[in-house]
N, C-alpha and C positions, 0 to 999 in steps of 0.2 A: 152474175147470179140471177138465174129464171127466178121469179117471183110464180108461187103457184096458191091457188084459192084452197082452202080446208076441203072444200065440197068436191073438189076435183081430186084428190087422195082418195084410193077406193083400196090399194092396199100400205100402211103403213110398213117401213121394214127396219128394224135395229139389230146389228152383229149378224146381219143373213139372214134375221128371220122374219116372216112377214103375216103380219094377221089382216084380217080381215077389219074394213071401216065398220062394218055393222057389228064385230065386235067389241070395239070402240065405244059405239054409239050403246050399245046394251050396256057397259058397263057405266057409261055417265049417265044413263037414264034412270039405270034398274038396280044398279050398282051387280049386274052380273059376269059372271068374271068364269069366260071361255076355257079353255083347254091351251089353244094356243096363244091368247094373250100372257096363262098363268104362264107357259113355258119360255115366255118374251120379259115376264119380270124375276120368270129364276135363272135368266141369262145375265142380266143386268146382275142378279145376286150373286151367283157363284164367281163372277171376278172378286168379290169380297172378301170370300170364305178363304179357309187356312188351305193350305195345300192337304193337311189329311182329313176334310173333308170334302167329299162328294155330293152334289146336289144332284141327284140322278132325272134325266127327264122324264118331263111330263108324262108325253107320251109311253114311255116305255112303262111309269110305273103303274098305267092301266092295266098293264098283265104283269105282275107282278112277279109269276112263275118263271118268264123268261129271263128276270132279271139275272147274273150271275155277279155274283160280289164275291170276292176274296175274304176271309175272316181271316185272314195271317195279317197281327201285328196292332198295334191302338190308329184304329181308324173309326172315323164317320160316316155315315151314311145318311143323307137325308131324303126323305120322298115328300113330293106332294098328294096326295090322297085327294081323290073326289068323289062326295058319297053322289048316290042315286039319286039324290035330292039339289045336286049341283054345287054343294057347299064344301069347302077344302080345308082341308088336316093338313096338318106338318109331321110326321113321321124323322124322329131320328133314333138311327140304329146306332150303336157303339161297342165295336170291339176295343179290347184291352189284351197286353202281352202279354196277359195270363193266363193260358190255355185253361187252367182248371176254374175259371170265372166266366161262368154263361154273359152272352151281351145284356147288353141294357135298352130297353126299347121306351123312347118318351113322346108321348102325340100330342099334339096343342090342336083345338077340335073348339069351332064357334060354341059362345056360351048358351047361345040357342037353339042349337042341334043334340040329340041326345048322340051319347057315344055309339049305342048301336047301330048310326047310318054307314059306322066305319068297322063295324065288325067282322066281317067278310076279310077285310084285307088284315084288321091286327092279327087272326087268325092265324093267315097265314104267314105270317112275319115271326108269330110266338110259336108258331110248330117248325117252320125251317129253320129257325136260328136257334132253339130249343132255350126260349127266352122263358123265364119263372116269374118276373114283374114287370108288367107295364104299366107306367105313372103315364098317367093322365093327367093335365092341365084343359084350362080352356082360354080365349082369348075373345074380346070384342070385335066385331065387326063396325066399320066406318061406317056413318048413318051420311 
């Protein structure tokens, strides 16, 4: 086994995916938390999850429009959301086998962000899915 220095890692890679050292380093310094490190720790997540839910990436849930999800049968759907301001929401969708029950949409959004840095995208999650309540939660963020 090669033995190699921290400082010579310039891209880290887990399950194929590979970020950036300097995102790394922003996040133990600044505690900021990239695009493709978030998609490096909902890699690590989604082996955890049940089979009927879906952590959708990162990446794709920037456009949100593109995404194409099935609403046939009790499924989940979860997004990570990144407002403008670089801070991440949890996004979950849930259909139920009951066609005449609109889904359910629930966001977990840091307790010191206002909800509206994510309103752009609830938006559009409560008009495509033609969703009537969205609970809102918030969570701490690691200091």
């Amino acid at each position: 086994v090669k033995s190699t220095n921290a400082t010579e890692v310039q891209t880290p890679e887990l399950f194929g995916w590979k970020v950036s050292v300097d995102d790394v380093r922003a996040f133990v310094v600044a505690n900021d938390v990239s695009a493709a490190l978030m998609e490096l720790l909902a890699k690590v997540a989604r082996r955890k999850l049940p089979r009927s839910c879906t952590l959708h990436n990162v990446y794709k849930t920037k456009r949100l429009q593109k995404i194409d999800i099935a609403s046939t049968g009790a499924s989940q759907h979860a997004f990570m959301l990144e407002s403008f301001s670089h801070h991440w929401a949890l996004a979950m969708l849930e259909f139920t086998n009951d066609t005449q029950r609109a889904p359910s949409l629930r966001v977990w959004t840091p307790d010191h962000v206002s909800d509206n840095a994510f309103e752009t995208a609830l938006k559009f999650l409560a008009e495509k899915f033609c969703i009537q309540n969205v609970t809102m939660e918030t969570y701490s963020e690691v200091e």
